[in-house]
Phi, psi and omega in degrees: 000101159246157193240165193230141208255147187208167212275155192288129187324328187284007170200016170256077199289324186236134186267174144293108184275341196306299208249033190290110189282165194238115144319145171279064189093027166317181198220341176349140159253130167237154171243159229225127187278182186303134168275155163263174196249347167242129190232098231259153166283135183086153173131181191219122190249166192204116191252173175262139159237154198259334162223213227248151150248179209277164206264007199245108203277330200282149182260155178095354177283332178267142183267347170267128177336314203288317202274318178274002152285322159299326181285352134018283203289287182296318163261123165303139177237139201336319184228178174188174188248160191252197196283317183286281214129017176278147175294174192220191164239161178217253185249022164222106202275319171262135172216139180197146182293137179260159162333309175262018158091351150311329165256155138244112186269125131263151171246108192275156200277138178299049173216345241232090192244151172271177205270062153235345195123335179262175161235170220306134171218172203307293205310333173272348170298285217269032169273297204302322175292295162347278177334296170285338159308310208291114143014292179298305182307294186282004167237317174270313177275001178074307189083068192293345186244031168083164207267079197279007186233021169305350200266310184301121197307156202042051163216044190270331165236162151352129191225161196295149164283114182120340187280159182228142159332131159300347169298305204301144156226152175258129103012285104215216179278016158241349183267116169237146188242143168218153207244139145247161194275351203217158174264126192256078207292326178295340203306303206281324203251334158296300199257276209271311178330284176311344177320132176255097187315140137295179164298123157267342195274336163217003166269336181283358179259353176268123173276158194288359184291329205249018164293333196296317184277359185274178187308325204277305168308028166228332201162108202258140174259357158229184205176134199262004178239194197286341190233127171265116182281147193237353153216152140252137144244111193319166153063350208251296219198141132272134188229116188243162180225163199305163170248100166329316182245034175319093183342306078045328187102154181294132191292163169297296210289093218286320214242143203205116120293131112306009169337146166276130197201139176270154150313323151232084153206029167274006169299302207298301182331303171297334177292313192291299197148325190299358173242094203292294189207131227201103187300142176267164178259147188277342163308333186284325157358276205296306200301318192287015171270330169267348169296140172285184198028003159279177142229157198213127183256129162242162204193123154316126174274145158261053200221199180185136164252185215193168196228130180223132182253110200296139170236020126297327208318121193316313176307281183262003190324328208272306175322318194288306167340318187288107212308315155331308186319295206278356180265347152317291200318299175306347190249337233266303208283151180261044197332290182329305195289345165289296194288330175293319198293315189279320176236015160057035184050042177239092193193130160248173183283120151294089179292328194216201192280007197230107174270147188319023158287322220267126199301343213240343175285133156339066211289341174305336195263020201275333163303337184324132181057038194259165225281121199210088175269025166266346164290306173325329171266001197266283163005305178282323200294319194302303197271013161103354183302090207273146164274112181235105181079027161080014174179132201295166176249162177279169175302327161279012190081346158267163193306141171212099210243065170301156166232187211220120170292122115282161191260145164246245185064344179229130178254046191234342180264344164293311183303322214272325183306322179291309170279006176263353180265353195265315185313296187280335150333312183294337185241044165083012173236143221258078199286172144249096189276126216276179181284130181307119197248182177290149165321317201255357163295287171337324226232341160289326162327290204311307198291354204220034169273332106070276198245019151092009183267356169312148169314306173329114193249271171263147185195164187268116158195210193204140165287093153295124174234165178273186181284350193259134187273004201258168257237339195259165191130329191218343186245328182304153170280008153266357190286129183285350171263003160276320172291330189247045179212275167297299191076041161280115163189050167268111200271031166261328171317102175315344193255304232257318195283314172314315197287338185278320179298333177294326191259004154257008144299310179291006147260025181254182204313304170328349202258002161307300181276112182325312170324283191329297192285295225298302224280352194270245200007296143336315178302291249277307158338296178311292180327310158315297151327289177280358170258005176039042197291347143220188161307072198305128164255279180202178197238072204311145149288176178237126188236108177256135188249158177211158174306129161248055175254307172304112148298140156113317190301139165251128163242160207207163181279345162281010163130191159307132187233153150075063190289344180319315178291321178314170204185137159241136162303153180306000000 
């Protein structure tokens, strides 16, 4: 399952078309802006990131949505998904199964060329595999998107850099096989789907130790998806142009921008023309309905925003750990009045690890928690939080003054902060909210957090997932994006321990069967749902305004699709 960790959905404007996982048959609805009868070529669209994105170009290196929408843009991944949420082909156009189900034979499509011209080839496949196998990817880089090829044999842990799975087979030069020791029902549409062949021509001459520091991790010059960048200004803007030999057909859109805009002033953007599409916050929605030359989409995210707690923190860790504490947290905050004030009732209430889009969420939990702070207060009382001077103490009695990380660039996450900060006031703890820092600061914290002494106590941020529910890459307790955001992985924990067995059930060969996978998910959710290992908030819609001169889009809770297709009218 991958995920992507991003700024609270309420400034998280644009999903990732880059890294869209495919369902076993989801149902989802998207929407397809109006076609024209004619369809013109050229022009330049201009998209929003709401904060800075991150400086690392190799893709799977960067930890931010933002970075990874672009290389998105830029790298193609063996498969991808259409508007029902079915796998398709991209630069593996046939894919099929051996009898027991243990192999995947790929083919990659004889069109499937880098924007220089040459073409895509096994040796850039098993680069890509390679990569993520590596030492280097997964130890020294953190493995930011989780360990995705553990499943292919002799990769169950990290392997020496340059070396490839014994799983991995070549075929001949368009045919590739990749092997597990088990039969995997999530591994393809999870997992092995998203792989991004590298360049071998010019990342295979570079060892992966010295890829963060070489040229190419500042500004990669070809690519294998629709758009290639041809500038950066760190922190401001990507500016990518069509890739002429794009597996896919030559892109419509001749020009691709990427900019940084705060939320608030990309209204003014969209209004002047400087901006084609762009999410709006939603308190903005009715006025910007009166702008002329707009249109407007709104769409269920596959996303959540989330109230999250280091539960290493050198300070409060033992406090935050306690499973009362956060289910206390959860009954505390007034989540309706968060979606009237903030989002203007374009929101559903988040309960578990899945938001309710999702073909795969648990409708039990739909009740979950609702907003009660004399439970909230029954809770704190249970687990020892004592009231002294109109404000608890930890159960040992010391002062407990948690403080709360915010991002900055959106004053709508300051606002959201003050009230969740009023909230847990009401029922005696005595949050502090910090001065807002940059996004890609939060996420150095996070990463470098190790032994619980970063400042980062409690913090705001959001999940983007793909469609495929399955879980790891983010909920195990070995998962780096579980070590570097909660830190549940204490496995003495019984809780901690159930959840790594529900999610490695829900892939094994039974797990074939849909039934089968739905119900052990619901356990593992419920399960999720009563440890509160963080805060569920909601689950925001996305209200997108675009120019209506821009064609083409399909919009989905999984993001934007298919920009290749897109077309601007004269």
């Amino acid at each position: 399952m991958m995920k992507k960790r991003s700024i609270m959905m309420s400034a998280a404007a644009v999903l990732s078309f880059g890294s869209l996982l495919a369902s076993l048959g989801t149902a989802a609805s998207a929407h397809t802006t109006p076609k024209l009868s004619g369809i013109t070529n050229g022009g330049t669209i201009v998209q929003t990131f709401s904060t800075q994105f991150g400086a690392n170009m190799i893709p799977m290196l960067d930890s931010s949505v933002y970075t990874q929408q672009i290389l998105g843009y830029q790298f193609d991944t063996l498969l991808s998904i259409d508007q029902n949420d079915h796998l398709i082909g991209d630069l593996v156009n046939k894919w099929w199964y051996s009898k027991d189900r243990k192999t995947i034979f790929f083919q990659l499509s004889p069109k499937a060329k880098w924007s220089n011209g040459k073409p895509v080839t096994i040796a850039d496949v098993k680069l890509g595999i390679d990569w993520l196998a590596s030492k280097s990817y997964n130890n020294a880089d953190q493995g930011s998107y989780g360990y995705l090829v553990q499943n292919i044999v002799g990769a169950s842990n990290p392997i020496t850099d340059g070396t490839t799975p014994s799983g991995f087979k070549q075929i001949s030069n368009s045919e590739f096989s990749l092997t597990m020791a088990q039969p995997d029902a999530a591994v393809l549409g999870s997992m092995w789907q998203g792989i991004q062949p590298l360049p071998s021509f010019l990342l295979g001459k570079i060892p992966m130790s010295k890829w963060k520091s070489s040229q190419y991790d500042k500004f990669i010059p070809v690519g294998s998806g629709a758009y290639i960048m041809t500038q950066i200004i760190p922190g401001q803007s990507v500016t990518m142009k069509a890739n002429p030999y794009y597996v896919m057909g030559v892109p419509h859109i001749s020009t691709n921008v990427f900019k940084v805009v705060s939320p608030d002033v990309v209204d003014g953007d969209l209004a002047s023309g400087q901006v084609t599409i762009a999410g709006i916050q939603h308190k903005d929605y009715a006025a910007m309905k009166k702008v002329p030359g707009l249109n407007f989409t709104i769409t269920p995210n596959n996303a959540f925003d989330y109230l999250g707690w280091r539960l290493n923190n050198a300070v409060y860790g033992k406090e935050f750990s306690n499973v009362k504490f956060r289910q206390a947290v959860e009954y505390a905050i007034n989540r309706p009045a968060l979606i009237n004030a903030l989002e203007k009732g374009f929101a559903t209430i988040e309960n578990g690890p899945l938001p309710p889009v999702n073909f795969w969420y648990n409708k039990a939990l739909n009740n979950a928690y609702a907003f009660s702070p004399a439970k909230a207060n029954q809770l704190l009382d249970q687990a020892g939080f004592k009231i002294k001077n109109g404000w608890r103490t930890t159960p040992g009695g010391r002062p407990f003054t948690p403080t709360l990380t915010i991002t900055s660039g959106d004053s709508q996450i300051a606002t959201e902060a003050t009230f969740i900060k009023s909230f847990l006031n009401a029922v005696h703890i005595n949050l502090v909210v910090n001065p807002p820092i940059n996004f890609n600061t939060v996420l150095n914290q996070l990463n470098g957090d190790a032994n619980g002494k970063q400042p980062i106590q409690g913090f705001l941020l959001a999940w983007n997932l793909s469609n495929d529910p399955d879980p790891r890459g983010l909920w195990r307790a070995t998962d780096n994006l579980n070590i570097t955001s909660i830190d549940w992985t204490n496995t003495k924990d019984p809780a901690v321990v159930l959840n790594d067995k529900l999610i490695h059930e829900q892939h094994t060969a039974a797990a074939f069967d849909i039934s089968y996978r739905k119900n052990i998910l619901d356990q593992w959710q419920t399960l999720v749902s009563k440890n509160m290992p963080e805060n569920f908030l909601y689950d925001g819609e996305s209200i997108m305004a675009y120019s209506n001169k821009l064609h083409g889009v399909v919009f989905s809770p999984y993001g934007l699709l298919f920009p290749y297709r897109w077309y601007l009218s004269n």
